[in-house]
N, C-alpha and C positions, 0 to 999 in steps of 0.2 A: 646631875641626876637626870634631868632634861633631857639631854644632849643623848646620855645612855640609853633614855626611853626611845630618844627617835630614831637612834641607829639600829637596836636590838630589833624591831620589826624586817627591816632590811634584810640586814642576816638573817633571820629564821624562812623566811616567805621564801627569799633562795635558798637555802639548803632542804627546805620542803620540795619545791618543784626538782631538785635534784632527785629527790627519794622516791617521787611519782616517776620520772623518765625512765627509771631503772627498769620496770615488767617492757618498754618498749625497745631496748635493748638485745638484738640478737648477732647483726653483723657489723665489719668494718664501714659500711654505706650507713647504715643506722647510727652510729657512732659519728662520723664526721659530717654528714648531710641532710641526715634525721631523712633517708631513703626518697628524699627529693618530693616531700608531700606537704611543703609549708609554702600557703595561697599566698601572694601580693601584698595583701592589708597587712596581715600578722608579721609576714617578709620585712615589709618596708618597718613597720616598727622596729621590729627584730635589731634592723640595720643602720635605725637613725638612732637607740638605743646602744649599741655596740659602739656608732659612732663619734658621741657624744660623750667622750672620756676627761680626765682630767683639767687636759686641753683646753676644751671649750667652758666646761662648767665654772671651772676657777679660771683657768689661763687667759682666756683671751681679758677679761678685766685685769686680771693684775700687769698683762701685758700695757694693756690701755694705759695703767694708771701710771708704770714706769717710761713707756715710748711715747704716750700719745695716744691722740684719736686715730692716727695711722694705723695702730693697729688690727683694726675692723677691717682691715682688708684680708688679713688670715682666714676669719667665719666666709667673707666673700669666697677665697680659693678652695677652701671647703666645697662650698655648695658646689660649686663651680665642677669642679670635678664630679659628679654625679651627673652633671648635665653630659659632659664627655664620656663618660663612663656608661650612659645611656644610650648615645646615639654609636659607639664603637665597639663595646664594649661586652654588655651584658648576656643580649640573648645567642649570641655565635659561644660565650663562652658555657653556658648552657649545654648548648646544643653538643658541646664536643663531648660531655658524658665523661668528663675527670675529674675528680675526687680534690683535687688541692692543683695550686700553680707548676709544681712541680711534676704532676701527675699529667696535668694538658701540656708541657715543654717535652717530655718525651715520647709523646702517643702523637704530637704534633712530627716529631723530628727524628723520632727513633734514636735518642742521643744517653746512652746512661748518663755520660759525663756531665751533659746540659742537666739532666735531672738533679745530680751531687748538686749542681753550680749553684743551680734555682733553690734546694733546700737549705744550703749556704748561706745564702739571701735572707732566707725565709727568718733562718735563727736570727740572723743582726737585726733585722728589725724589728724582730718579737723581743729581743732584748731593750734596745732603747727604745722603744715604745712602753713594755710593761714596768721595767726597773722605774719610772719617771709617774707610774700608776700606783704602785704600792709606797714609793715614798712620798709623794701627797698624801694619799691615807694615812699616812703615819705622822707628816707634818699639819694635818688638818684636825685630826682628832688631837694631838700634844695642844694644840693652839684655844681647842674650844672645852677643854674639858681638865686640863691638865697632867695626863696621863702620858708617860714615856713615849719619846717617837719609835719606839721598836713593836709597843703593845699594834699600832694601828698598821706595821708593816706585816704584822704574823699576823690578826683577822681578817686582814684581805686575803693573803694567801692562803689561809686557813680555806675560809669559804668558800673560795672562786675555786681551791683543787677539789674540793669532796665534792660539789656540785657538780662540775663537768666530769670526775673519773665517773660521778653515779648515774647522771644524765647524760651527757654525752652534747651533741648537737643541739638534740632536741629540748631537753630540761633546760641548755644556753638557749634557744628560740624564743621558748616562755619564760623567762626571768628578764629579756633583756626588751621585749616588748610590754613587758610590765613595767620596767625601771624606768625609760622613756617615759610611759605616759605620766608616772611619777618625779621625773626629774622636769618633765614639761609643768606640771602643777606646782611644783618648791619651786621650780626659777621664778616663775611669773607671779606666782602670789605675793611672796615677798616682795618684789621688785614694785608689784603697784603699792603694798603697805608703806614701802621708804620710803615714795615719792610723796605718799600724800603725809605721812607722816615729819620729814623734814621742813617742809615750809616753805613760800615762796623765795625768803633769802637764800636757802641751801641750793635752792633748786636755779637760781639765778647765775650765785657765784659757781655752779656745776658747768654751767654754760658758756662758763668765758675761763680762758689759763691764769690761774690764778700760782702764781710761784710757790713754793715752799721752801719757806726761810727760818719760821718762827713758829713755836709751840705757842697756840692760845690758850691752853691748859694745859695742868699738870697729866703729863702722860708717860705711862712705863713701858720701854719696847724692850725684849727679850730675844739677847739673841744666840739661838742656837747651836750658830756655828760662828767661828770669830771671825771679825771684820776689822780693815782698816780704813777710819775716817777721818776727813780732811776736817779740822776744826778751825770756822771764824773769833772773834772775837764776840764774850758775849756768851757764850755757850756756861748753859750753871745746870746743875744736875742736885738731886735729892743727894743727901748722906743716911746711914742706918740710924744716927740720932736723930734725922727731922730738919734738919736745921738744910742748907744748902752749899754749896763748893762750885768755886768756877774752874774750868776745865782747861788749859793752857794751849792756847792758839799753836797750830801745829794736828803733826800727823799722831793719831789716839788709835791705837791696839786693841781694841777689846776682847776679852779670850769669848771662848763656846761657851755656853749655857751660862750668860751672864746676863741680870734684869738690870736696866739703867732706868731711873726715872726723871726724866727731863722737868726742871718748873714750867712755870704759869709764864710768859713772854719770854722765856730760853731762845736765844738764833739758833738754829739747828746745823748738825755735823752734815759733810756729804761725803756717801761713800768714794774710796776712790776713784776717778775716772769717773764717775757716773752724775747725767744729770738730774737734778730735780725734778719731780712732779712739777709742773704744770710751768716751767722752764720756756723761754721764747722757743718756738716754735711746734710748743707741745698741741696745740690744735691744729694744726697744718694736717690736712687728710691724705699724710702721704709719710711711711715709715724710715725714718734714718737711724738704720744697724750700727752700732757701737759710735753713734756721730761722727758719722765718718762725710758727712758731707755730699750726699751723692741718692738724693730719698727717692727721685725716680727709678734709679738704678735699683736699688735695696727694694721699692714696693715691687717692681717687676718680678724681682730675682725669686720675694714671696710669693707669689703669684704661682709662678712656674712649678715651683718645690709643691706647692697646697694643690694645687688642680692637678698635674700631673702626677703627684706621689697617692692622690687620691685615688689615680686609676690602677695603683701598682699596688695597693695594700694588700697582703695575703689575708685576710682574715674579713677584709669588707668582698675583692673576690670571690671567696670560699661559698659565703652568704646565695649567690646566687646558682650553686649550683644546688641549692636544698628548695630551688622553684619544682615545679613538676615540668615547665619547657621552655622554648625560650619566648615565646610571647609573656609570659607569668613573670620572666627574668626582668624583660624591661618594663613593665609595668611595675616593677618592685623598684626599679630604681626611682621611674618618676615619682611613683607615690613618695620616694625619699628624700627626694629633693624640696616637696610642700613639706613635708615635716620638720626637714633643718631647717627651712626657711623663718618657718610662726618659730622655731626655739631662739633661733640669731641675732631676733628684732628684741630681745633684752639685753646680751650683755653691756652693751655700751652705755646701760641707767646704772651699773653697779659700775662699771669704768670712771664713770662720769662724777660718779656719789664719792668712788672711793678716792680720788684724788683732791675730793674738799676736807674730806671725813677722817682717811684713816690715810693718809700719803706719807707717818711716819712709816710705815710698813718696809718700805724701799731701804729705809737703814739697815734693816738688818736680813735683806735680802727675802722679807716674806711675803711677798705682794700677791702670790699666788692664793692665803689666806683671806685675801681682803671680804671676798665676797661673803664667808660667815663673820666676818670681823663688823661688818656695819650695821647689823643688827643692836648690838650691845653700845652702840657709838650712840645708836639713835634714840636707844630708850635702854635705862638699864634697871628698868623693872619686870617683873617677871616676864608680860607680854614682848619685851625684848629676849631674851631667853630661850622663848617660846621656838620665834621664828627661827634665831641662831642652831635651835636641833631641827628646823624642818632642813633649813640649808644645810647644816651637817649630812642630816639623814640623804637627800639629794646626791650632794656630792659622794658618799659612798656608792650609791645609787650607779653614779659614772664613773666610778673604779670599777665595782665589780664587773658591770655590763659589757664595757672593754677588756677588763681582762680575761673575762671567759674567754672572747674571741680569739685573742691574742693566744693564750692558751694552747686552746686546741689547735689551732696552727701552728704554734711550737712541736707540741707533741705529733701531730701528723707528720710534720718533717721529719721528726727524729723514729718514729714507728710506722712509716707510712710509707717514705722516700728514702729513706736513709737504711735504716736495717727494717725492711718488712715485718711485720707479725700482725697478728693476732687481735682481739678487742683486750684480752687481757690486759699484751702490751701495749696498745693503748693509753690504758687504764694507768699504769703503772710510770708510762712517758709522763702524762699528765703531772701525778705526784711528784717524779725527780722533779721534771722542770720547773714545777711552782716552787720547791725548797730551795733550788737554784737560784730562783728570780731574786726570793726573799731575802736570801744572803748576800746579791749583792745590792739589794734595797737599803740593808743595814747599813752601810758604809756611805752611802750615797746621798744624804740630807743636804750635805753643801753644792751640790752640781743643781745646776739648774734644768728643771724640768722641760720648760720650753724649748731650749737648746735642744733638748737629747730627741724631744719628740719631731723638730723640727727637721734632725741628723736622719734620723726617720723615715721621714717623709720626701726629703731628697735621694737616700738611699732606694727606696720604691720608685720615684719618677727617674734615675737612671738605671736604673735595672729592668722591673718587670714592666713598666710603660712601654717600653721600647721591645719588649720581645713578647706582649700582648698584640700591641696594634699590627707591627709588623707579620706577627705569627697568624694574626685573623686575617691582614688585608692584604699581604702581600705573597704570593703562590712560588718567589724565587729568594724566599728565605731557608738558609741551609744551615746545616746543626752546628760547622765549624761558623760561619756567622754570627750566629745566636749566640756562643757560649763565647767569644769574643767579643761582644757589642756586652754583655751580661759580665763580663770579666772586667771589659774598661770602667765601664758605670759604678759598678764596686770600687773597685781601687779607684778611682778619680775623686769621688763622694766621700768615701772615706779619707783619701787622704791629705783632699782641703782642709775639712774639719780639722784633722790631726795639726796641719801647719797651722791652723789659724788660732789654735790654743797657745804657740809658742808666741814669745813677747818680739815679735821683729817686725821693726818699723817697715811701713809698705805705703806706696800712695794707697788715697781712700778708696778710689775705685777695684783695688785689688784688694783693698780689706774684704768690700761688699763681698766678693766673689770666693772669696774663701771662706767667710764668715756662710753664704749661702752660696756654692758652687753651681743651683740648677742651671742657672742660663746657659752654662755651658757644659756641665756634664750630660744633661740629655740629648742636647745637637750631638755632642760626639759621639756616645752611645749607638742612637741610631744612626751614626753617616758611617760608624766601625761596622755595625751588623748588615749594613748596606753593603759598602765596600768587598766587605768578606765575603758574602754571596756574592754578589757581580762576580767575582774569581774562583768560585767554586760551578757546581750543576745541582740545580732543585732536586732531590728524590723525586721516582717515580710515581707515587703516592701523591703528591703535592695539590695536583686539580683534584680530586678524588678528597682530599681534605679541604679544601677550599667550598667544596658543595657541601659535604658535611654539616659547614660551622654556617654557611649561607642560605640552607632552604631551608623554609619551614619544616617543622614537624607535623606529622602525619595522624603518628602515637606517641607515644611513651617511649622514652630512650632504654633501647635493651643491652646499655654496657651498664657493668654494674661493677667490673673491676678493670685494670689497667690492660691485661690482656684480651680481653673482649675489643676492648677502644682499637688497641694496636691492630686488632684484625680486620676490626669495620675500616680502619683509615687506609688500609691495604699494605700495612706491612707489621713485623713481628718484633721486636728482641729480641724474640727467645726462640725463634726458629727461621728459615731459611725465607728468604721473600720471595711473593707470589706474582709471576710475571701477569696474573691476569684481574690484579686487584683493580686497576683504575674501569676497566669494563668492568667487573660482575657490582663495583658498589656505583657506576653509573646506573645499570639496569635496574638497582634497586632501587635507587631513587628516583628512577621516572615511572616506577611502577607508582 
């Protein structure tokens, strides 16, 4: 009942600021950029709000509590990227006056094709980025309240489409600089109540790896999706009459939605292949990907994929073209970087808590729960209860806010870049895509979310990393280039991942790099779109865009749709090009 009280404010407060955006509703620029008139402050919330999705809120502790301390280097490549994304990044993309990624790849290069390529992009990682948003909400609300994992996949979805088909940009602006300064208040309250509420003991044995071998009470884990575990000797389990059964040394099947309850000194199962919470080497501040023996390699490789897939996201992107210019662009970013930073400095006390506290979690593959999970651990009187819905309410908090974003970048691809229209269509893109998401959220409980978010993020640092920075820095970058270096980055990212799901022995070093391809799908990315231009000839336009995205602004950017941009950069798509474009938009900008 709790838990319902704390989530139901969420929901209503969004789908209100939805119902407000609606009168400010007129064009496609209102709809996707809310007409480039959100300050810095609100910006930056906006955007440390949007940023601070599943991922962070749950993930990175449950990461902790299965990898290690290592994995606080993720929240690092996080930030991280914001600092890159500010100094390369920000106000040139601004400045170019494009509506979505796809929109500045062809007003840059004059390339339909590059435009398909980029919106291409756009869907995969609006996919595995959102599918890994709404099934947390579905596996976090099932875990704290007991309700079906499908009920918390449809009121995400629910929400975050009527919100954004009714708000658009804008109503996503104020919902997600709201949910920020609310998910900043639930992580950190909580976070100082456990600490002082568990006791110097808890807080002792938090600070050193302490293995998990043995249940020191009787505890029931529930597992939703079925697992196979490696059983020691020793392993005894509750029966339905009370009494106790041991559990026969050997590999244990468990089916989906089956509750085990372990006794009081029970040796615990391990799943298979997987090591223990707080397992030799589990403090080591440095991340080793499927033990594979190689944790410099594997933290580097996270490193790469988080900083650089940081600078490629469509939907973190998008955000700044909704500044009024580009001094306002990077000023949004720095503001965003002090504000990921005060959220970052918690998850590692719910890492830390939950691998004393709740480190059965890892059985049965939930550790992404842990974070409302230790509230009820630490006190399971009401005022435990309590806290349990503010973290619940929180973490919705960082579903919806990312998946606005996610969203309308979806839909902009598909209504924007893909088959043009209308605010209707829109409106209407928004709807399918969320029903889409949904249905494959449904099926999707047993995939790990980290993975997919992760799949993600390397997708972004070989793809639009490399045809941002070079598209802003470099003046002899050409369209076959571009959609060639955008073409490798794809297929290479994707189809590591793809190899690295099948079961075929590799040394460790090649697991690393399949398992996290960035180290080297992004070098080859850019040295492909490099390569390709070096063999090609810049457009004539090219200096004349190069000024563009480099000097200040004056006023107020007067493109407001795709064909405007095309004219100011000195060439067309849609009509024949103009031999005198690099003089008349010279002379315009030294006026």
């Amino acid at each position: 009942m709790i838990v319902t009280l704390a989530v139901a404010p969420v929901l209503l407060i969004t789908l209100f600021v939805g119902l407000r955006g609606v009168a400010a509703m007129r064009t496609t620029s209102d709809f996707l950029v809310a007409s480039r008139r959100v300050s810095p402050l609100l910006n930056s919330a906006a955007v440390s709000g949007e940023y601070l999705s599943a991922a962070s809120f749950l993930g990175v502790a449950g990461l902790m509590i299965r990898d290690g301390v290592g994995a606080l280097w993720y929240p690092v490549g996080f930030t991280a990227g914001y600092i890159a994304m500010l100094a390369l990044v920000a106000a040139p993309m601004r400045r170019s006056g494009a509506l979505t990624v796809p929109d500045f790849a062809e007003a840059r290069l004059a390339s339909p094709t590059l435009r398909r390529l980029a919106a291409t992009v756009v869907l995969t990682i609006g996919v595995l980025y959102l599918v890994p948003q709404f099934r947390t909400a579905g596996l976090v609300l099932s875990v704290v309240s007991g309700t079906p994992y499908w009920v918390g996949v449809i009121i995400a979805g629910a929400a975050v489409s009527a919100t954004l088909a009714l708000g658009g940009m804008r109503a996503a602006t104020y919902v997600q600089a709201f949910q920020f300064a609310l998910k900043l208040v639930l992580f950190i309250v909580p976070a100082l109540w456990l600490l002082a509420q568990v006791g110097p003991d808890v807080r002792e044995r938090a600070l050193t790896a302490e293995e998990f071998t043995r249940f020191d009470s009787e505890t029931a884990v529930t597992f939703r999706v079925g697992a196979t575990l490696d059983v020691p000797e020793g392993v005894r389990v509750r029966t339905p009459d009370g009494g106790t059964r041991t559990v026969p040394p050997g590999e244990w099947t468990v089916p989906e939605d089956t509750r085990v309850t372990f006794a009081a000194g029970s040796r615990a199962p391990e799943p298979e292949g997987a090591a223990p919470p707080g397992a030799p080497g589990w403090e080591r501040p440095l991340l080793d990907l499927d033990d594979t023996g190689h944790p410099l390699l594997a933290t580097l490789a996270v490193l790469m994929a988080t900083m650089f897939g940081t600078m490629g996201l469509p939907h973190v992107i998008m955000r700044f073209h909704t500044s009024p210019d580009g001094t306002a662009a990077r000023r949004t970013a720095a503001l965003t970087v002090v504000l990921l930073s005060a959220f970052y400095l918690f998850p590692g006390i719910y890492g830390t808590l939950g691998h004393v506290l709740v480190p059965h979690l890892y059985l049965s593959g939930a550790t992404d729960s842990a974070v409302v999970a230790l509230p009820a651990q630490v006190d399971d009187t009401v005022v435990g209860t309590v806290f349990t819905g503010l973290l619940t309410a929180g973490a919705f908090a960082a579903f919806l806010a990312t998946s606005l974003g996610l969203l309308l970048v979806v839909a902009g691809a598909i209504s924007h870049d893909l088959v043009p229209g209308g605010l209707r269509q829109l409106r209407v893109a928004v709807l399918g895509a969320a029903a889409v998401m949904v249905l494959l959220a449904l099926p999707a409980l047993g995939l790990d979310a980290s993975t997919l978010v992760g799949w993600g993020f390397t997708v972004a640092a070989s793809t639009f990393c490399p045809l941002l920075v070079l598209g802003i820095w470099w003046s002899r970058l050409t369209a076959a280039g571009a959609v060639a270096g955008v073409a490798v980055g794809l297929a290479t990212s994707c189809g590591a991942f793809l190899l690295g799901t099948l079961d075929v022995a590799l040394p460790g070093w090649l697991t690393v790099l399949l398992v996290q391809p960035a180290p080297w799908s992004v070098p080859l990315a850019f040295a492909v779109m490099v390569v390709v231009s070096l063999f090609g000839r810049p457009p004539p336009w090219a200096t004349a865009a190069m000024l563009r995205l480099h000097l200040h602004e004056h006023r107020s950017s007067p493109f407001a749709d795709r064909r405007a941009l095309a004219r100011d950069l000195g060439h067309s798509s849609w009509s024949a090009r103009r031999s005198s474009a690099v003089r008349r938009i010279t002379r315009r900008l030294v006026r």
